[in-house]
C-alpha positions, 0 to 999 in steps of 0.5 A: 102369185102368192098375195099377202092380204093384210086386215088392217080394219080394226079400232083396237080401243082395248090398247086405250090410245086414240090412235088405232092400234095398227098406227100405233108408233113403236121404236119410232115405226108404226106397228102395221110397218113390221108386219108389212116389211116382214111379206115385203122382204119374204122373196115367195110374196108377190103383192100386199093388199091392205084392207084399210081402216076408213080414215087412215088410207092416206097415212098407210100410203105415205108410211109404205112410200117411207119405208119403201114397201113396193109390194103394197099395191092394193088398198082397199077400205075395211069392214066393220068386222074381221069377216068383212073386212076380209071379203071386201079383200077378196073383192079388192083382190079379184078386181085387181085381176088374180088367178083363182089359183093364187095362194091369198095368205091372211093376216093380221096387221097387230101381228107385227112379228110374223117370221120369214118360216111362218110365211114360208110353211104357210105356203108350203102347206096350202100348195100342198092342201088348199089351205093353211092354218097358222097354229101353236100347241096349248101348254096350259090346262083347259077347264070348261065353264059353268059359269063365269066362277066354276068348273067341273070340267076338263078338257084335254089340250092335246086335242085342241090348239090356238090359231094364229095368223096367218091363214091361208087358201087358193083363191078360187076356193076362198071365193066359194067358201065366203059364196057359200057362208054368204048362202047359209047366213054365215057372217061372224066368223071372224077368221077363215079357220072358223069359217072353214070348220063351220062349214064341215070342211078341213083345216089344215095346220101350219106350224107357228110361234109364240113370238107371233104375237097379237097386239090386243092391249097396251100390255102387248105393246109392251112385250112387242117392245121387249122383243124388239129391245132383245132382237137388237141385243141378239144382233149386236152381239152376233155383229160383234161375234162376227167382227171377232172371227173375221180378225181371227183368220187375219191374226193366225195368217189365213187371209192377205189383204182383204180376202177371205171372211167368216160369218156365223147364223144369228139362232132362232132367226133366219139371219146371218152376219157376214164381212163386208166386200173389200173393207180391211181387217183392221177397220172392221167394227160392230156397225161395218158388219151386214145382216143378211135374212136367207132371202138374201135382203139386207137387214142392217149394215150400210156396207155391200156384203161380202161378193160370196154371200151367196155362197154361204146363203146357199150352205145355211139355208140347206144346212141348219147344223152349220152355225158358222162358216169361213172362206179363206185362201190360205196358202196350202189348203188353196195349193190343194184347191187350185190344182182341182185335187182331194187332201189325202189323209197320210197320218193322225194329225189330219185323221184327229181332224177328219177320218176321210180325205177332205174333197174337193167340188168337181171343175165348174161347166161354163155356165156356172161361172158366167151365170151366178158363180158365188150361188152355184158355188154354194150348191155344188158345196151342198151336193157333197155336204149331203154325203158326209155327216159334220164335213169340216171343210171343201175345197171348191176347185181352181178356188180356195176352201169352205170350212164350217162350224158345227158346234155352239161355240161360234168360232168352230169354223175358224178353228177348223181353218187353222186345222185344215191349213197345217194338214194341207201343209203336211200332206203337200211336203209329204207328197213331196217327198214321192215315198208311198206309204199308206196309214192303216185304216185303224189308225185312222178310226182310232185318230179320229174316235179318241177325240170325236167318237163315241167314247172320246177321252182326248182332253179334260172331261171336265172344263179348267 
């Protein structure tokens, strides 16, 4: 099991409010709520335990059952020290019945911006080498103290860096680490990489951020609001952007009724939104859109998602260049799909587009359709993504077409679906007319490098 062990034990009288800073309300939520949804949604996480304030056990309960954090199934009283309120943890952890072999990952409850790709190289890297240590690089300069006004001493930051949480290692080694500082008197490190360098082993790193912010003070209170406030204007703008390319592919036909989507990653995040199953063209709005983390939860949206969410889910997570993608089943690119055959190239207009075929999945064994056909769908689609570089589009065999965007301009993949439709339409009346003719390869680098190559001089070099 992979444990999420929370140190929730501290006053936090340096914020000046009488509430502990970890109950603090924000946006109406308290703050230990945000660090607990963030392991609650992460999929590798298996249980929560909570090393809890004395007093404030009760209100943890209740917020959990509020807001639904079914893996909290430890709590446990805190320390008067981060040290200790990290051993009575492991203590809490063992009695519950863990495996010396579980990843135990440690971390702050005033933390309350921990990502879903923190969590997830943390375990990475302490299944790889026993432990983990959440770290970001130092920007600034670093002098020495001589005293509390003077230096004369610098020092080079590329060889020190700033720990974070949170910090992790296997269970069984932990209780031999925490054993054996108990042993040499050891009881004021207040974090396990302190710990671990006190008693000469190794720690080793796992990469963090700067949004993985500490509350400390009422001025990072405030910053953790200004993220939140900049978080939902990410998201809202991305909705919106999302509600655009869906009426697009409706406006230029390359959907009927309610089929097909679009849906576009939210940068810097592990978020993307999709249309909503079955719901109309013309009715989709902002607030009809769903968000959806690469962990397959459901972040915001009140509608079920789209039933090939799972397909684009797959694409994201193994492809971070693919900012935008649409699924449509436009008549001739789905012509081509259904009869399970590749788009040739014939001519410039698919060549400007693409300097190969584009390709089609093989046929679907039976047990890929019965059992997870959406997801199985999407890894077939990666397993031909991996042998091209930026592939426009795939044909998903006796389906319809997969189409991506590349570029920053969030409206790549539909443009492209445009694209690929009218060189289906081509190619199909072409190979209708049963003439062979076969375009020289040259042409074919030519087409495709005046207006994506390396010296490109389609268009305006600069913009009208």
């Amino acid at each position: 099991m992979n444990i999420a062990l929370i140190i929730a034990g501290g006053v936090g009288q340096r914020t000046g409010e009488k509430t502990p800073k970890q109950f603090i309300l924000v946006e109406k939520k308290p703050i230990i709520i945000y660090t607990l949804e963030a392991f609650e949604r992460h999929k590798e996480i298996d249980l929560i335990c909570v090393a809890c304030l004395h007093g404030w056990e009760n209100k943890l309960k209740q917020y959990a059952n509020q807001y639904n954090i079914k893996k909290l199934k430890i709590i446990t009283l805190g320390g008067e020290t981060g040290y200790a309120s990290i051993k009575k943890g492991l203590s809490a952890i063992q009695e519950y019945g863990a495996s010396i072999d579980d990843i135990i990952l440690i971390h702050d409850a005033i933390r309350p911006m921990i990502s879903h790709n923190i969590i997830s190289e943390n375990i990475r890297i302490c299944k790889k080498n026993g432990n983990a240590i959440t770290h970001i690089p130092i920007v600034e300069a670093l002098l020495q103290k001589n005293n509390s006004k003077t230096s004369n001493l610098s020092l080079d930051r590329d060889l020190v860096v700033r720990t974070q949480t949170p910090q992790s290692g296997v269970f069984g080694e932990l209780q031999r680490i925490y054993n054996l500082a108990e042993e040499k008197g050891i009881s004021n490190s207040t974090t396990l990489s302190t710990l671990i360098t006190s008693l000469d082993m190794t720690c080793y790193f796992s990469e963090g951020s700067e949004e993985n912010l500490k509350i400390t003070t009422s001025y990072d209170i405030e910053i953790f609001k200004s993220l939140i406030a900049y978080k939902k204007n990410v998201i809202s703008t991305y909705k919106k952007i999302c509600v655009e390319g869906n009426k697009f592919l409706k406006k230029n036909n390359l959907c009927v009724l309610t089929w097909g989507n679009f849906s576009c990653r939210i940068p810097n995040t592990n978020m993307f939104c999709i249309k909503p199953s079955g719901i109309d063209y013309e009715l989709l709005t902002e607030d009809s859109i769903v968000v959806i983390d690469l962990e397959g939860n459901i972040i915001e949206g009140d509608f079920s998602p789209s039933v090939d969410t799972p397909t684009h889910l797959e694409i994201y997570k193994e492809n971070p260049s693919i900012t935008n993608i649409v699924h449509t089943h436009s008549t001739f690119a789905t012509i081509f799909a259904q009869a399970a055959t590749p788009v040739p190239i014939l001519g410039t207009t698919h060549a400007d587009f693409f300097h190969s075929e584009i390709p089609i999945t093989r046929t679907f064994f039976d047990y890929e359709i019965t059992e997870k056909y959406e997801q199985n769908s999407g890894i077939i689609i990666n397993k031909i993504l991996r042998e091209y570089e930026q592939l426009p589009a795939i044909l998903v065999a006796h389906h319809a077409p997969f189409i991506f965007g590349y570029k920053k301009n969030l409206f790549d993949a539909c443009t492209n679906a445009v694209i690929l439709e009218e060189i289906c339409k081509n190619a199909f009346f072409t190979l209708n007319m049963k003439i062979e003719s076969k375009i020289p390869h040259s042409l074919v680098k030519k087409a495709y490098d005046r207006k994506n190559g390396k010296n490109a001089y389609y268009g305006q070099k600069k913009e009208c």
